[in-house]
BALOBA-1460 file (C-alpha; in Angstrom, 3 decimals):
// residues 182
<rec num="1" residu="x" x="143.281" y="-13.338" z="99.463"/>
<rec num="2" residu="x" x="144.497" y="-13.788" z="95.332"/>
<rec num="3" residu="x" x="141.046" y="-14.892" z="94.738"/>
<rec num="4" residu="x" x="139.356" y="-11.909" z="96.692"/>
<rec num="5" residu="x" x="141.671" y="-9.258" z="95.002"/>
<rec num="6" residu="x" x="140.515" y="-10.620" z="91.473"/>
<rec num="7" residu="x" x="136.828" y="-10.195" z="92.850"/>
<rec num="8" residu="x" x="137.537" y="-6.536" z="93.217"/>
<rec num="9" residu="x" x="139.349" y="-6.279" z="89.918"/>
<rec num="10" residu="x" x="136.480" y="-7.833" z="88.404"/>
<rec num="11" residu="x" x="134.272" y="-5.643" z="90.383"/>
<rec num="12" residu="x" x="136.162" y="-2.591" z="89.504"/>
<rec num="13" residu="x" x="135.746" y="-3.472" z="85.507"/>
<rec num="14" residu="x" x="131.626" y="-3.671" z="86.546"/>
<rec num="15" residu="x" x="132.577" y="0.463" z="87.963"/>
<rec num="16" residu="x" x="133.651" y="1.585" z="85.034"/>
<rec num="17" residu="x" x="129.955" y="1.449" z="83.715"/>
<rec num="18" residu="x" x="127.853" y="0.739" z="86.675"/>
<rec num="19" residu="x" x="129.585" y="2.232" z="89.022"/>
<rec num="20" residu="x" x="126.529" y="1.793" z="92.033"/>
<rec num="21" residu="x" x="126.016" y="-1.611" z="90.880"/>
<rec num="22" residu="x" x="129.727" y="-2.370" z="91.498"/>
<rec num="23" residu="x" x="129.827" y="-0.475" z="95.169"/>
<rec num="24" residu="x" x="127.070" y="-2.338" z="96.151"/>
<rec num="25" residu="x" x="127.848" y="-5.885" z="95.316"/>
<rec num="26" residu="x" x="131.508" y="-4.571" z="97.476"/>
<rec num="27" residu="x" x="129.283" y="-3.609" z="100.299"/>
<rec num="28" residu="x" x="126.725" y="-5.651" z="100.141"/>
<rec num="29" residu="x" x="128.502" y="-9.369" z="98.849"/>
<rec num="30" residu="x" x="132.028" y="-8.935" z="98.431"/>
<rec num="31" residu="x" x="133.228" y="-7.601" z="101.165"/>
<rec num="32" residu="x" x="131.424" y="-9.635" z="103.784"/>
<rec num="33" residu="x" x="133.578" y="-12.946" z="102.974"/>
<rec num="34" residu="x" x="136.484" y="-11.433" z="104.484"/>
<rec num="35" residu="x" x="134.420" y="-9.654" z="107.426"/>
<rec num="36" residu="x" x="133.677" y="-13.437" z="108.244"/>
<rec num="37" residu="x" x="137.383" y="-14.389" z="108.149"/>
<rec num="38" residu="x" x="137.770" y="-11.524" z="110.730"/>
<rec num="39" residu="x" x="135.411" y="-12.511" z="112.748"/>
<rec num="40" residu="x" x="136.672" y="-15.984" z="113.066"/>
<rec num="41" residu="x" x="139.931" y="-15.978" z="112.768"/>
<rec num="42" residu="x" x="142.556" y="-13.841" z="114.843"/>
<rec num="43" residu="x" x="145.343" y="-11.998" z="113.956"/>
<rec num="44" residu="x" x="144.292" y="-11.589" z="110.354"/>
<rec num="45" residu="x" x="144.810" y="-8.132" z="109.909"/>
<rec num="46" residu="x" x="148.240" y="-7.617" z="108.742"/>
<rec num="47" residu="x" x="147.430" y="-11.019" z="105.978"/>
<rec num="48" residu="x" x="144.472" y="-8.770" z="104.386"/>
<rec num="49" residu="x" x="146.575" y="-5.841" z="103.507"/>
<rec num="50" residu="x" x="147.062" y="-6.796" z="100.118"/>
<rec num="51" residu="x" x="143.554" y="-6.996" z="100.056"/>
<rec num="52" residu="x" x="143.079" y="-2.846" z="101.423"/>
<rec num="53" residu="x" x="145.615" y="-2.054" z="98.901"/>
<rec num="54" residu="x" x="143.543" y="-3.295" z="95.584"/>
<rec num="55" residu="x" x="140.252" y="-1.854" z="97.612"/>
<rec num="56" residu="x" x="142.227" y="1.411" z="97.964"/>
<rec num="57" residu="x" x="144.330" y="1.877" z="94.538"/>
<rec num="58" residu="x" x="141.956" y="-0.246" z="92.149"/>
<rec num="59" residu="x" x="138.323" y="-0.262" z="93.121"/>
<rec num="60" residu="x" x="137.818" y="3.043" z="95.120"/>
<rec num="61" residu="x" x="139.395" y="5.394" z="92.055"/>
<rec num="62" residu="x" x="137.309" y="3.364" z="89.653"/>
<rec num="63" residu="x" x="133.713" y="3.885" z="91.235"/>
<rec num="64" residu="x" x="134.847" y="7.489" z="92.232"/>
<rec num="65" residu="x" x="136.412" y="8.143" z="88.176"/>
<rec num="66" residu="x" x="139.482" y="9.289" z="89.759"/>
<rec num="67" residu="x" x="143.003" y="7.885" z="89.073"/>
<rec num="68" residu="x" x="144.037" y="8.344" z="93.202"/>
<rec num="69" residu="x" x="142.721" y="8.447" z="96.296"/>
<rec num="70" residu="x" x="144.947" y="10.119" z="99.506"/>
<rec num="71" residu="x" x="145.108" y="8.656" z="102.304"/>
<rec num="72" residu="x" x="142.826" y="11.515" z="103.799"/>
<rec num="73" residu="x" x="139.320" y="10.228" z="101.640"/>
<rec num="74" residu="x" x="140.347" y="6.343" z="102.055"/>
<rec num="75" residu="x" x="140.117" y="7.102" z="106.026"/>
<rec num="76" residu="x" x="136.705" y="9.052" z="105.425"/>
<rec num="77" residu="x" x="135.325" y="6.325" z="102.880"/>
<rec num="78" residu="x" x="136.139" y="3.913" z="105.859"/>
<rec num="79" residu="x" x="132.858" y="5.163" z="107.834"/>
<rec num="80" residu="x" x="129.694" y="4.040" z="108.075"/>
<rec num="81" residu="x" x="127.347" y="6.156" z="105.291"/>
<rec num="82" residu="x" x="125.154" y="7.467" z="108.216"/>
<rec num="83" residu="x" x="128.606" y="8.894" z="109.364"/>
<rec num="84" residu="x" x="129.180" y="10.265" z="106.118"/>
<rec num="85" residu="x" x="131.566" y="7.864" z="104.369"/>
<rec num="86" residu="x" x="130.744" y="5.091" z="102.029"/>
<rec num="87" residu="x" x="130.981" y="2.497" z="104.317"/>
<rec num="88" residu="x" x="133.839" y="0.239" z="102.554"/>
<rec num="89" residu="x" x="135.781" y="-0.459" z="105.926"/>
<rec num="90" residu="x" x="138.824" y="-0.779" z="106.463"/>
<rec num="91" residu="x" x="139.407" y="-4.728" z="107.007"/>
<rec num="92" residu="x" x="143.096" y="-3.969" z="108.324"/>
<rec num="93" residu="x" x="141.621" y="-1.391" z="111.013"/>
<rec num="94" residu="x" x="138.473" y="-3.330" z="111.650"/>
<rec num="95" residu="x" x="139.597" y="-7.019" z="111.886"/>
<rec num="96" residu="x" x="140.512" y="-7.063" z="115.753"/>
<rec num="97" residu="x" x="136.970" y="-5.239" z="116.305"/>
<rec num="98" residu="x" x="135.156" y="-8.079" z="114.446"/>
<rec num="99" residu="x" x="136.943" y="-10.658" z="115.926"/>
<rec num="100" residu="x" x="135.917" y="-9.386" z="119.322"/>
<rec num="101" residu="x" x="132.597" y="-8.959" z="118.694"/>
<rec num="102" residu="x" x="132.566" y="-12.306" z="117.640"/>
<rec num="103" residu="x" x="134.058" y="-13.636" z="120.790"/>
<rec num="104" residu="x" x="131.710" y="-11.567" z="122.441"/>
<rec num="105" residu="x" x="128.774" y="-13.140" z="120.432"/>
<rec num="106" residu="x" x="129.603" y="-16.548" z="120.593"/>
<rec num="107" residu="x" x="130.802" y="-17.010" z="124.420"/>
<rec num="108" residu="x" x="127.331" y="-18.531" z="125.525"/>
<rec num="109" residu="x" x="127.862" y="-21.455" z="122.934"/>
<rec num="110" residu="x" x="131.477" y="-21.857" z="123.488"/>
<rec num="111" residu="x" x="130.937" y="-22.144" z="127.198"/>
<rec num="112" residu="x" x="128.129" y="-25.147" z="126.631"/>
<rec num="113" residu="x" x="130.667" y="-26.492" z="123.884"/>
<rec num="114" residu="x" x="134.007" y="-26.212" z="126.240"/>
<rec num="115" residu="x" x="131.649" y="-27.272" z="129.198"/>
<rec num="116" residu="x" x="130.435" y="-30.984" z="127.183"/>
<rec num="117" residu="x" x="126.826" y="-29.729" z="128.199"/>
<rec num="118" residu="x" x="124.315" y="-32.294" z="126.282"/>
<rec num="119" residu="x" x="122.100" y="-29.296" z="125.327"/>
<rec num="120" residu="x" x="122.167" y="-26.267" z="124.664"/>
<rec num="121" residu="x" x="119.523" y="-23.585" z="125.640"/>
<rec num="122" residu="x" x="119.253" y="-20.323" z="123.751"/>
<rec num="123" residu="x" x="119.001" y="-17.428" z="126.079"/>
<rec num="124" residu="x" x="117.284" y="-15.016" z="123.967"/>
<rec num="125" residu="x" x="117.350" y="-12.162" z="126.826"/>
<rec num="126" residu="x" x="121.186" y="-12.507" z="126.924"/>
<rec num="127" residu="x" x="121.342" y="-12.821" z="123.375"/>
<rec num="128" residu="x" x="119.884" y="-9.375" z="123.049"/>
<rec num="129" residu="x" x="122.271" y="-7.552" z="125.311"/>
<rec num="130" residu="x" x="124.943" y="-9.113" z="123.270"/>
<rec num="131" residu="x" x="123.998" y="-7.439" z="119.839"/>
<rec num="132" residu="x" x="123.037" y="-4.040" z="121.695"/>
<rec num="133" residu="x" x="126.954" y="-4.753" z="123.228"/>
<rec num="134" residu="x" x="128.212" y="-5.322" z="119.410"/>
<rec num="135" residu="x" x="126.186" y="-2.519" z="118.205"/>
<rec num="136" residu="x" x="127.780" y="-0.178" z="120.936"/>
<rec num="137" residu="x" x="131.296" y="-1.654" z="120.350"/>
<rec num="138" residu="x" x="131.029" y="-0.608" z="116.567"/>
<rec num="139" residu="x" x="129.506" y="2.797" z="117.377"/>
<rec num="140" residu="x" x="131.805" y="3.319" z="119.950"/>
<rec num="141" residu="x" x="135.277" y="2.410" z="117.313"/>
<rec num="142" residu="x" x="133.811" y="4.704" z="114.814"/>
<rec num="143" residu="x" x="132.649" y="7.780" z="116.602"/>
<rec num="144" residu="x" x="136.623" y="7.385" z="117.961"/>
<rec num="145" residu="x" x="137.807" y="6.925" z="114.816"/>
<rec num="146" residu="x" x="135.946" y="9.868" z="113.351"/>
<rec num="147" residu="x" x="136.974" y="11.575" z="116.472"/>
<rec num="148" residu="x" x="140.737" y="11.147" z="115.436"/>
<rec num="149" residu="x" x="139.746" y="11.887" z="110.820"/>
<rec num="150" residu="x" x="138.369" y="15.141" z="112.127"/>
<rec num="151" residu="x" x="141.613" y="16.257" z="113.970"/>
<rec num="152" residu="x" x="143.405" y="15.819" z="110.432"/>
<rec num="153" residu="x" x="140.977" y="17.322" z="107.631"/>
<rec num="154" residu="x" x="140.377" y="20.769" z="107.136"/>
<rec num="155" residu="x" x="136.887" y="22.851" z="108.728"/>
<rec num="156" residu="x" x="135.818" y="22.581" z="105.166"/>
<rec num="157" residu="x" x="135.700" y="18.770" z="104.954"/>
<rec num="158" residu="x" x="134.847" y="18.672" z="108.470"/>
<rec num="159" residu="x" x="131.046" y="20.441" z="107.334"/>
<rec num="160" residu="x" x="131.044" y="18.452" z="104.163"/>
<rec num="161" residu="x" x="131.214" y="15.276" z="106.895"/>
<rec num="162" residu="x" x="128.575" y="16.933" z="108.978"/>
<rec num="163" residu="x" x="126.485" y="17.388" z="106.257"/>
<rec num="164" residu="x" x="126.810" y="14.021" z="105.105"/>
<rec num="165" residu="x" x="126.106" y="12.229" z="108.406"/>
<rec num="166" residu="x" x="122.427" y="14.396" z="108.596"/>
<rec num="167" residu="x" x="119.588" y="11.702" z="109.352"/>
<rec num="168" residu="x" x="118.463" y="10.466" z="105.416"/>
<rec num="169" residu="x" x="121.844" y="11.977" z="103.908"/>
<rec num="170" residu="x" x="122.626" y="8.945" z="102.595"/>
<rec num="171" residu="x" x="119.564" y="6.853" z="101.827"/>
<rec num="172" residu="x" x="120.694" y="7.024" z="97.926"/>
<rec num="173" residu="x" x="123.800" y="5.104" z="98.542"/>
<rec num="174" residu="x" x="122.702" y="2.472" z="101.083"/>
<rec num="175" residu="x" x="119.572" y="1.342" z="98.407"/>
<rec num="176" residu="x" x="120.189" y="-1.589" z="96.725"/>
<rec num="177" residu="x" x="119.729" y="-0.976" z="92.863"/>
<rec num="178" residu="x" x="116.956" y="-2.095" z="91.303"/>
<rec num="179" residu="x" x="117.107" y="-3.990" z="87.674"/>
<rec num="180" residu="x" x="113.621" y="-2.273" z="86.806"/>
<rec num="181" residu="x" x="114.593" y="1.273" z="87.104"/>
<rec num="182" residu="x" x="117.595" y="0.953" z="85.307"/>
């Protein structure tokens, strides 16, 4: 986790001039190391809240140019960008989820391992209804969670959301930059 909390100090020194680059090596590089912990290991949760802390009170204010962020926009930064936030999760909230889906994902193999089976045979048809299951776990924890954000902001923030979850609302924030076009 030390080493981790230095990547987002270090990533929150790229903010202060490059502010998408930054977010996006979070979203898209950073950040999935400790999804994988999640995902394999259980219980992790409470161990990564140092880890939400720096995310919340170092890197968020920095790509945002603000010195604080409540508790109200870390919650709405949590969701996914088609839902209108900026899609830097929540590893404390999300760990159990990933773990789960993991489980979930993995039970086929685990069964030939735990079983001694000298083969194993990929079932691509099962495999399929296992990432539409993940999918609809995901979509199912954050349309709850949203659910629950949208009892506690105002009707003001509650249309800024809606407007932000519209279909192509936020293809500018889920492009990767490009080096070429500055």
């Amino acid at each position: 986790v030390d080493e981790w909390i230095k990547d987002i100090t270090g990533l929150a020194e790229i903010a202060s001039s490059e502010p998408q680059l930054a977010y996006a090596g979070f979203v898209y590089g950073a950040s999935k190391r400790w999804n994988f912990l999640a995902r394999t290991t259980p219980g992790v949760s409470e161990l990564l809240s140092r880890l939400e802390y720096h995310i919340k009170d170092v890197f968020i204010p920095v790509i945002l140019g603000k010195l604080h962020v409540s508790e109200q926009l870390r919650k709405i930064f949590a969701l996914p960008a088609r839902m209108g936030g900026l899609s830097i999760a929540n590893i404390c909230q999300t760990a159990e989820l990933e773990y789960g889906n993991s489980i979930l994902a993995m039970e086929d193999l685990t069964n030939a391992i735990y079983n001694q089976e000298s083969s194993f045979k990929f079932d691509e048809s099962n495999q399929n209804k296992v990432i539409t299951q993940v999918k609809k776990n995901r979509q199912t924890f954050y349309d709850q969670y949203k659910n629950d954000l949208e009892k506690e902001i105002s009707p003001l923030v509650q249309r800024q959301l809606e407007l932000l979850s519209e279909k192509g609302a936020s293809s500018w924030l889920t492009s990767l930059p490009l080096k070429e076009y500055g």
